[in-house]
N, C-alpha and C positions, 0 to 999 in steps of 0.2 A: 626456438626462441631462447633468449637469455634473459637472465634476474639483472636486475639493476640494484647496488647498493640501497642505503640509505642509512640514514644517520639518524641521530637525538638532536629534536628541539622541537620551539613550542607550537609548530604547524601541522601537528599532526590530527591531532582533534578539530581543525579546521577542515583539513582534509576527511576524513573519516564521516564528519557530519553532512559533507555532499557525496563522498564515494558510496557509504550505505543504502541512502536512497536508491542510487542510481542502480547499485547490485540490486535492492529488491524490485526494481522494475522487473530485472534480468530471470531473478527467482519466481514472480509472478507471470510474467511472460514463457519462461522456457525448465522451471525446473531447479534453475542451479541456487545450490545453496547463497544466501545474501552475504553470507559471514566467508566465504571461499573465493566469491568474486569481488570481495571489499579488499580481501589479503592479497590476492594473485592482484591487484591493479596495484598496490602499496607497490609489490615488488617490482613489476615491471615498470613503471612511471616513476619511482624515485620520490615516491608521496604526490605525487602530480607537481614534482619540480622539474622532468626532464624537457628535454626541446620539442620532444615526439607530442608530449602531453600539453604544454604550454603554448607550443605555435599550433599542431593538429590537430589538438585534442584525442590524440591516440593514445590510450592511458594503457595497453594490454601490447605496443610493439608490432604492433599486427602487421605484414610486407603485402605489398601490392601480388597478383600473380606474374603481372606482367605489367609494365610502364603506364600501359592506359587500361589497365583492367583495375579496379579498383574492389569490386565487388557489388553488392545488392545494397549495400547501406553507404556506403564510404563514399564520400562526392571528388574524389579526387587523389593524386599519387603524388611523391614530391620525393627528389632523387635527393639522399642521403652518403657520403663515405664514411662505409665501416670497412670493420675486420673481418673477414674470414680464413680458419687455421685449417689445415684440410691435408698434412697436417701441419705445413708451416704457414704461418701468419701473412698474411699480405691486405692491402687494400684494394674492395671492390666499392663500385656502385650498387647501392639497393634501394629501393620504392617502395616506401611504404605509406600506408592509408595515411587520407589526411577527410577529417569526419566535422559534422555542423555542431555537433554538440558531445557533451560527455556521455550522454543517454544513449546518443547512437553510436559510440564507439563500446560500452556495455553490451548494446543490444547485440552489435557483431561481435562481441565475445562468447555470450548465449548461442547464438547462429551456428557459430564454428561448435563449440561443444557438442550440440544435440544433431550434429548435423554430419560429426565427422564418425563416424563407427567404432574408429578407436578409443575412446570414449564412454561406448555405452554402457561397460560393464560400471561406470561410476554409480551413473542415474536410479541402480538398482540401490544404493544407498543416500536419498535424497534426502533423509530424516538424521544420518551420522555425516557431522559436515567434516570429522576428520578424516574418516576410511573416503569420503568422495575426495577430499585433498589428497589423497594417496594413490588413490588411480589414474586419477588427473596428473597427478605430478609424475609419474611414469613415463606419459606420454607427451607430455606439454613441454619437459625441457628437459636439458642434458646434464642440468646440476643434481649429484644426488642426495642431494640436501634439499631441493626444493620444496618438495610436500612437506618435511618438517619446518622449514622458515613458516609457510603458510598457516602451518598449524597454531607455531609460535606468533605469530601475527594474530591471530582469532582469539587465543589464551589472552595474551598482553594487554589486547587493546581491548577483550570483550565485544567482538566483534561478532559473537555469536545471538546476540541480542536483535542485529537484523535480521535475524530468520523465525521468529514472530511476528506478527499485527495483528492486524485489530479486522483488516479484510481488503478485498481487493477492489479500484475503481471499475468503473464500467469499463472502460476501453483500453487499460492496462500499462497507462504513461506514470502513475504516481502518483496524478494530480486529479484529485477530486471532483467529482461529476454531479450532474445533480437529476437526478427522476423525477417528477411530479405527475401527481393524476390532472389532467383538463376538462371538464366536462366528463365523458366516457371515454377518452382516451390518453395513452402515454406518451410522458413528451420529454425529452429527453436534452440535457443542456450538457454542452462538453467544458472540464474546467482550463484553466491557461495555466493555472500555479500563482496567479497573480489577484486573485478574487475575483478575476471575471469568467462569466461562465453564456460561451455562447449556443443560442439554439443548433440543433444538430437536425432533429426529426422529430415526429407524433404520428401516430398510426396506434392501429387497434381499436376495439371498439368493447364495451364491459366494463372498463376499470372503475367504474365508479360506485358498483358493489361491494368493492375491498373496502372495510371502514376502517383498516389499518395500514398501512405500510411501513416496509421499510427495507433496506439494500444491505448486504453482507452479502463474503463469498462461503456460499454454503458449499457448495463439492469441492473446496480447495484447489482450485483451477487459475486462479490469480483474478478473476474474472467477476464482476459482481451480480449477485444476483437478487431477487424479489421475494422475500416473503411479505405474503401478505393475510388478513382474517376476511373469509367470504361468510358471513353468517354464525355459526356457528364450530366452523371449519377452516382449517389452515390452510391455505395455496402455497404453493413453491414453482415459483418460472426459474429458469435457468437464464442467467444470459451470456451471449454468443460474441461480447466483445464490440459489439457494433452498433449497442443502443438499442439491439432489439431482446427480446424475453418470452423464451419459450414455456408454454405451459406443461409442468411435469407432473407435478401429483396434488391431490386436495385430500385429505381426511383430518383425523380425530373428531374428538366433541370438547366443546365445553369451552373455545377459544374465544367466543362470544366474552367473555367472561372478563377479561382483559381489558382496562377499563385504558391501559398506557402499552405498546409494544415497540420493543427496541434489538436493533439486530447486530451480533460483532463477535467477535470471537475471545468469549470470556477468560477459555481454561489455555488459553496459548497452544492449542493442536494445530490451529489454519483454520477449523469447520468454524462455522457464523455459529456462534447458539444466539438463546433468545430469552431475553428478558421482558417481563410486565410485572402491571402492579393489576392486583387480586383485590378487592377491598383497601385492604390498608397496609398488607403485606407483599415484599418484593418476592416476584415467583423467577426461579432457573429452570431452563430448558437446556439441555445441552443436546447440539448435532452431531450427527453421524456422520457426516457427509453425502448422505442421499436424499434429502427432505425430511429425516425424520427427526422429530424433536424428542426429545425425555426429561418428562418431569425429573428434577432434581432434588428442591428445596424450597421450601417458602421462608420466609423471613421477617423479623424485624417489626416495626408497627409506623404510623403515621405516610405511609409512602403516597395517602389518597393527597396528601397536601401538596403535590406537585401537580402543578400544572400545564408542565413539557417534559420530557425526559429525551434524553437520545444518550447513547452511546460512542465511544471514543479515545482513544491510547493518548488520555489527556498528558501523562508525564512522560513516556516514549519509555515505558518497560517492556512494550510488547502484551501488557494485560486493558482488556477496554475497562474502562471506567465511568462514571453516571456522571451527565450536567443536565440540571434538571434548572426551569424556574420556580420559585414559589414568592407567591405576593409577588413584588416588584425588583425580587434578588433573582443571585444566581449560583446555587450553589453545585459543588462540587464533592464527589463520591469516588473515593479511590479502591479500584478492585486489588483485588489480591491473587487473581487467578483461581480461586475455590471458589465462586458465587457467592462470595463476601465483599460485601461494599461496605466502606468505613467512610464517615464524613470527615471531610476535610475544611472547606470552608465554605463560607455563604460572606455576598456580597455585591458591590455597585446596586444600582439603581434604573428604573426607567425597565426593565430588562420584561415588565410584564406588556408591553409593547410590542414585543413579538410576537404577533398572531401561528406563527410556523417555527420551530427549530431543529436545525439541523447537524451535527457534530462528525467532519471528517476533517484529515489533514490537507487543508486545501492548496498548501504552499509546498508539500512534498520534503519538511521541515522534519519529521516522524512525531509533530508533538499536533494532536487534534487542533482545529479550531472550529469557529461557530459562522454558519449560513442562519440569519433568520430574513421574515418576511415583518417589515414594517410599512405600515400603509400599501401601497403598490408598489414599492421598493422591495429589492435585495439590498441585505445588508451583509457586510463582512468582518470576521473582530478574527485575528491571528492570537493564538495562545502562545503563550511563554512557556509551557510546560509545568507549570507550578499551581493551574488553580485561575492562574489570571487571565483574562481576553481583553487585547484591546482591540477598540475602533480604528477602523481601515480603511472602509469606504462604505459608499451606497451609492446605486444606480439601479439603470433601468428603470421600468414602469410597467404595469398589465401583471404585476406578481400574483395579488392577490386573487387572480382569479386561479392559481392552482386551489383545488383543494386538497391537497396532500401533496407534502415537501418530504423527497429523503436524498440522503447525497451522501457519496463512498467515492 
């Protein structure tokens, strides 16, 4: 493979605001750092200005194996004249992917990575996104400059900031999912990106013991999963990507206690931790990655005055942050990444309407927005990143009869 130019001007951050996302499908799905597969697509696709990117959506260059072999993801091949120096220059034909969307030419970039053996000694540094740009760049292309452009690209543009959130959807597209209890069982809606979120499945039988819920990726898997309070006692399912949730472990004491529980990943590791309110005090839990929580800290005063809470990378730092209602507002709590929430602001109206709330990025935007239940409706408000949510939509009907909304 070969680096493609690129140049200065003002489309880059238009770029970058869809290529990130689309990298942390890639890093939730398979591994690879967000901020590595944001850079390595810059350079190959020319910012997503070359032909490859713009008529195929081929943003990584990727060749066909053969004319009508495309591969597992790529829906088709489309013969190109280039160059090949071997070692004098001439003109061949070559066939490379031509893919449905930017997500699935990502995801074949993830594929090939974790898939080719040369490779693997990167994965062993999934946490250092430069040393994995450096093993990668060995093998990936013939420039040997390439890992440093990449690195240079992550520096510049801050592209290391997609390799935090807040946690992982259920099914591992970017776009936000929705769980709810039904009676005694889970039911499971899958999101479009667009505010709608259609039914998938419901199965199991129990859930209507848990008198908390709520979804975060607690083993760092990209994948979301379930805590929930049975009693006195904390559960943790695991989920499998598919909308279903495996039961892993139940203990502690005293989780009864927990009058509000919200689930996300506070300190910026990937682990979900988990936040309530205690009386009047905000309580941290920080996870391990295996179901266990650790007391942290308690905090502050008045926190019994909310009347919803959820969690959510309401400004797109990569730290989650508190939207809570109280009375008929809707205020906003910006974390810090140390189980410090600072208020930011309170405001609109009507907002004590929402019998249900829920806080994930539903549009794959990286900036939270708000699922609530009004009357027998879903409702939808996209956030701006600042504090603000506006109105989007409402639909459907039969909502109200979840009793417990949580959505990642």
């Amino acid at each position: 493979m070969t680096s493609s130019g690129f140049d200065a001007a003002g489309f880059q951050e238009d770029y970058i605001n869809v290529a990130g996302p689309a990298a942390q499908v890639v890093m939730a799905q398979f591994g690879v750092p967000a901020s590595v597969g944001a850079a390595q697509s810059i350079i190959e696709s020319n910012w997503g200005r070359s032909r490859l990117s713009t008529a195929d959506k081929n943003y990584f260059g990727f060749k066909c194996t053969a004319p009508d072999q495309p591969g597992p993801i790529a829906i088709g091949c489309r013969k190109y004249q280039t160059e090949e120096c071997t070692p004098n220059c001439h003109p061949v034909d070559a066939y490379f992917r031509v893919y449905s969307s930017m997500t699935d030419s990502f995801r074949d970039y993830g594929r090939l990575l974790t898939t080719n053996p040369v490779y693997a000694p990167a994965f062993q540094h999934k946490d250092n996104p430069d040393e994995f740009a450096r093993l990668i760049g060995r093998r990936y292309a013939t420039d040997p400059e390439y890992a440093n452009k990449v690195i240079q690209l992550m520096r510049n543009w801050n592209l290391y900031r997609f390799n935090t959130g807040v946690g992982g959807d259920v099914n591992g597209d970017g776009k936000a999912d929705i769980v709810a209890v039904v009676g005694d069982k889970l039911r499971y809606y899958y999101g479009t990106g667009d505010g709608g979120f259609h039914f998938h499945s419901e199965g199991g039988v129990g859930w209507d013991v848990l008198t908390q819920v709520d979804l975060g990726d607690v083993n760092a898997d990209g994948k979301a999963d379930i805590i929930g309070v049975v009693g006195d006692k904390l559960r943790y399912y695991y989920g499998t990507g598919d909308g279903n949730f495996h039961f892993h472990s139940e203990g502690g004491v005293g989780w009864g206690a927990l009058s509000k529980l919200a689930v996300a990943d506070v300190n910026a590791d990937r682990k979900a931790d988990i936040i309530g309110v205690v009386g009047d005090k905000l309580r941290y839990y920080y996870g391990t990655g295996d179901g266990n929580f650790h007391f942290h800290s308690d905090s502050g005063a008045g926190w019994d005055a909310l009347a919803q809470m959820s969690l959510g990378d309401v400004n797109a730092d990569g730290k989650a942050d508190i939207i809570a209602v109280v009375g008929d507002k809707l205020r906003y709590y910006y974390g810090t990444g140390d189980a410090n929430f600072h208020f930011h602001s309170e405001g609109g109206a009507s907002w004590g309407a929402l019998s249900k709330l829920a806080v994930a990025d539903v549009n794959a935007d990286r900036k939270a927005d708000i699922i609530g239940v009004v009357g027998d409706k879903l409702r939808y408000y996209y956030g701006t990143g600042d504090g603000n949510f506006h109105y989007h939509s409402e639909g459907g009907a039969g909502w109200d009869t979840l009793s417990k909304l949580a959505a990642a």
